[in-house]
N, C-alpha and C positions, 0 to 999 in steps of 0.2 A: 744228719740224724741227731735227734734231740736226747736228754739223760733219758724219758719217757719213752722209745722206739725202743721196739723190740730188736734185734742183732736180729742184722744181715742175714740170708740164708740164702744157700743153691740150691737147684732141684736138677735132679739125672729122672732121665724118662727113658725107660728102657723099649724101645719100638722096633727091636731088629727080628723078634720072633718067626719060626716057621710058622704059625699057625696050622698045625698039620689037620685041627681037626674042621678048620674052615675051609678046608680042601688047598689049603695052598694060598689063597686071598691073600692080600695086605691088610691085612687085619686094622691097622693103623687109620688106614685111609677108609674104615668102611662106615657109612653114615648111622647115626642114629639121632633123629630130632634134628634133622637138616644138616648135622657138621658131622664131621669127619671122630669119631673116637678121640685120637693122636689132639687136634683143636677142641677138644673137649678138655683133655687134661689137663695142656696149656694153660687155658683159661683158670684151670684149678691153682696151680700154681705160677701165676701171673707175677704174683710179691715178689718170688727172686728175683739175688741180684743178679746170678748170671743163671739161666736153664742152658744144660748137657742135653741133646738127644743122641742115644745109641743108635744107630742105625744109617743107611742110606739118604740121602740127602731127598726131601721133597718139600714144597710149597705148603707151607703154615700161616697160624693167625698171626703170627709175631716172630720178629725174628730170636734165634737159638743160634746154640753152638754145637756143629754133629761131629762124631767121632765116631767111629768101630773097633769093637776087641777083636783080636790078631788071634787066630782066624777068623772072620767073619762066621756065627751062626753057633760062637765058641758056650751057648747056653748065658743064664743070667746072672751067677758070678763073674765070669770071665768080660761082663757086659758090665755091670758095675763097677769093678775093676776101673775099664777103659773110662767112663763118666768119670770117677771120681776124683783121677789123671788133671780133672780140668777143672779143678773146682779151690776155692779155696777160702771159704766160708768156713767157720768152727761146726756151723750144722749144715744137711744135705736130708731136702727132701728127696728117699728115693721112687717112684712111681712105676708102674707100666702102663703101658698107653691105649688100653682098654677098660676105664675106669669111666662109664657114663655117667654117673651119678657122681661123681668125684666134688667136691668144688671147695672156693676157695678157703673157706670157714673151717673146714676138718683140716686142709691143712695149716690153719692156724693153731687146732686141736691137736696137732701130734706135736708142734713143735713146744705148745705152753706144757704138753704133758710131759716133753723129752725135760726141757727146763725145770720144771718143778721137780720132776723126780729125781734126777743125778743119773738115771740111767743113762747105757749106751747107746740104747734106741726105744723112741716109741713106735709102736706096731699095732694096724689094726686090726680087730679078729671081727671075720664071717657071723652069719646068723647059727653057725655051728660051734663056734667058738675057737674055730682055728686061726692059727697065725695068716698075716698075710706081709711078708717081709717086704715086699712090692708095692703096700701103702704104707708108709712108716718114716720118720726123723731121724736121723743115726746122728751121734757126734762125728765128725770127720775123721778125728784122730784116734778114738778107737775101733772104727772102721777098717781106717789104714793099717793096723797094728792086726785085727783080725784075718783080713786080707793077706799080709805079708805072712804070717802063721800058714795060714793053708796054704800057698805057695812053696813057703817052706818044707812042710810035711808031707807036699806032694810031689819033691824031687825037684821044686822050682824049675818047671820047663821038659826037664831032661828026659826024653825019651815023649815027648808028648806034642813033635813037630815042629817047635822053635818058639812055642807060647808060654804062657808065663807060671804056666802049672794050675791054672784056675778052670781050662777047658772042661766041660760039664760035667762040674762038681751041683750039686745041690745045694740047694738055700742053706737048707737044716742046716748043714754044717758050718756054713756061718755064722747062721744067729746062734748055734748054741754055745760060741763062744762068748755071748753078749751078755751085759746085764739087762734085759729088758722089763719094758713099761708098758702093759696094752690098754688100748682105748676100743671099745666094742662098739662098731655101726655098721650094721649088716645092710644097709643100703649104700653107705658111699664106698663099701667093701667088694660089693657088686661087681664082677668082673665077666667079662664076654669072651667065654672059649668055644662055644657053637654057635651055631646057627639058629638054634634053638635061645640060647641065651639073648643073643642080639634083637628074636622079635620080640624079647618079654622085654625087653630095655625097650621096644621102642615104643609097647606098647603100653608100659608103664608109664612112661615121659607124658599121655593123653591123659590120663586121669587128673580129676578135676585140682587136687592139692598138686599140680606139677605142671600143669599145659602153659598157662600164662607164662609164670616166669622163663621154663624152657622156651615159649616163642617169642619172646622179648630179647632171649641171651642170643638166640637162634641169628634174631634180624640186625640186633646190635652187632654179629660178628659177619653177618652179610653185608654190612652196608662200612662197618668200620668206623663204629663209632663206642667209642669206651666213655660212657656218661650214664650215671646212677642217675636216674629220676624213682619219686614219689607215683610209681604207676595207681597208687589211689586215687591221687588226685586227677589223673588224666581220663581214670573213668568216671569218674562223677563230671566232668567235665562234659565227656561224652552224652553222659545220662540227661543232664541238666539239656546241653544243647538239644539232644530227641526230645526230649518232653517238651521244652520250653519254644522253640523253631518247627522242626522238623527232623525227620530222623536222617535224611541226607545229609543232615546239617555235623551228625556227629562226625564221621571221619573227616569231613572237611576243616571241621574248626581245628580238631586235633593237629591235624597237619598245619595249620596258620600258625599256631601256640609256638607247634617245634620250627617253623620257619621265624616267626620274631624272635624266639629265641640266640637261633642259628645267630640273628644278623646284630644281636646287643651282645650278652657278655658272653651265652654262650652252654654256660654253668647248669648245674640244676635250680641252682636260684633263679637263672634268668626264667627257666621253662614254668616254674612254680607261681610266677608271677603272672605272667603271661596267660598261664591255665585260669587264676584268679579271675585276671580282668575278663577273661572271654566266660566266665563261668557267670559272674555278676551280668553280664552283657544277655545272656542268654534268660538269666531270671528276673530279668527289667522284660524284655520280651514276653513273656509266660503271664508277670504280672501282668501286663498291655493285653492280651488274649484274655484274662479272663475277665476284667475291666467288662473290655466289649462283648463275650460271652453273657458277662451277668446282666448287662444293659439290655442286650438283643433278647436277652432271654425272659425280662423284666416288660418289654414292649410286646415281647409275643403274649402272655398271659394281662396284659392291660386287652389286648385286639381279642381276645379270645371270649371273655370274660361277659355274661350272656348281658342285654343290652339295659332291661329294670336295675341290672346292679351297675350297671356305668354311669354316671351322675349328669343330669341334663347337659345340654353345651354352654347355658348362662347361669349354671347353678341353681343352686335350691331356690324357689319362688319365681321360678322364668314365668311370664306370661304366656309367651311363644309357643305354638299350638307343636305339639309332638305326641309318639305313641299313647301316652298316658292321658292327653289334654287336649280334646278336639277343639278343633277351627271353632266360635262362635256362631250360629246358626239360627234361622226362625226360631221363635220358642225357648230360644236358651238367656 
């Protein structure tokens, strides 16, 4: 890390939820825009140095670290709690794992906000204007200090099964021990507790300011590749090879670009280059087409062009008998 890097951060993904009102589902694991929720928020917080998931152990985009609060299902204090256990960064992003529109830019947004302000936590508020302690930065060590409070005040343990006194207490009462800082985006605030909520995420993700990039994120984490490209370039690319070739020619070339790429450095440099050369390739082509277009098309209106206006075959002053200039004959 350089003086210019931002400090380290963890992130706790809280994914152990009943989801009662999805009937019971794994809410975690249930798709929207090809991945999985739970691989959606991942993705969001990619930058940590270590991600916490609460919950049961399953197949992700990346590897984590899972833990469970004692007792399992013990609600989302007693669930932070267990994450934070494992963490040891000055800041934690905390998250839930139904956040489709999440991504990794807002949480860069809560942590420059935690930092800037001196607060305890940044939090971000709904298109309502409510908190959501679920997307939010917290400092680690006033966390810890809030957490042990409730604990404290709630008999630490005693009488509540052999847990740690955190068993299904409420957010509120954590954060309102906080100093907090909110940042409002009622889109990456978006969260999926029906069924209902889930088609409007998925149906959201189709509109036109959102399809691309989500089926770009979508195929990058299908195929497992983490590499930023300039997708401008790769359609004009496109564009360029339909108009200037043929239009079978666009996916094909695309695919060549990202295989030379593949096999030099690699980079988004490499692929940018590559797009270049295949793009110039294609409008050397295009030029070549219309060349011969304007030529063919130059010969056709010569052939066409009625025969008094077409200029004899030996030029002006032929002798040579033609329409205009009979054969010499008796009497001529």
């Amino acid at each position: 890390m350089t003086a210019t890097d931002p400090p380290p951060y963890d992130a706790i993904v809280l994914a152990g939820g009943a989801a009662r009102r999805l009937g019971g589902t794994d809410k975690p694991s249930v798709r929207v825009g090809g991945r999985p929720l739970l691989d959606r928020v991942l993705a969001a917080c990619a930058g940590a140095r270590r991600t916490v998931v609460v919950a049961a152990p399953r197949p992700t985009s990346r590897p984590v670290h899972w833990t469970r609060e004692n007792p399992p299902g013990g609600g989302p204090v007693a669930a932070l709690d267990a994450g934070l256990r494992h963490t040891t960064a000055d800041c934690a992003v905390v998250l839930s794992a139904d956040l489709p529109f999440l991504e990794e830019a807002t949480v860069e947004r809560l942590l420059s906000a935690l930092r800037a302000s001196g607060a305890d936590a940044a939090l971000l508020t709904d298109a309502d204007g409510r908190d959501q302690p679920l997307v939010a930065a917290y400092r680690t060590t006033a966390l810890r200090h809030a957490l042990a409070a409730l604990a404290e005040g709630n008999g630490n343990g005693k009488g509540n099964g052999g847990d740690n006194g955190l068993t299904g207490l409420p957010l509120r009462r954590l954060t309102a021990a906080l100093n907090l800082t909110r940042v409002p985006d009622p889109l990456a605030s978006f969260d999926c507790d029906t069924w209902d909520d889930i088609a409007d995420a998925r149906a959201r993700i189709r509109e036109h300011g959102h399809v691309l990039d989500e089926w770009i994120s979508a195929v990058k984490d299908e195929l497992g590749i983490d590499l930023d490209v300039d997708t401008s370039v790769l359609l004009d690319l496109a564009r360029d090879a339909a108009h200037g070739v043929a239009r079978p020619a666009a996916p094909l070339t695309t695919f060549l670009v990202g295989y030379a790429a593949a096999q030099g450095k690699g980079g988004p440099e490499a692929v940018a280059e590559a797009a270049h050369k295949a793009a110039a390739l294609a409008l050397r082509w295009a030029e070549e087409a219309n060349t011969a277009n304007e030529k063919s098309a130059g010969e056709k209106a010569a052939a066409e062009k009625p025969a008094a206006e077409r200029p004899a075959a030996d030029g002006p002053g032929s002798d040579k008998p033609g329409p205009d200039r009979p054969a010499p004959g008796p009497g001529r």
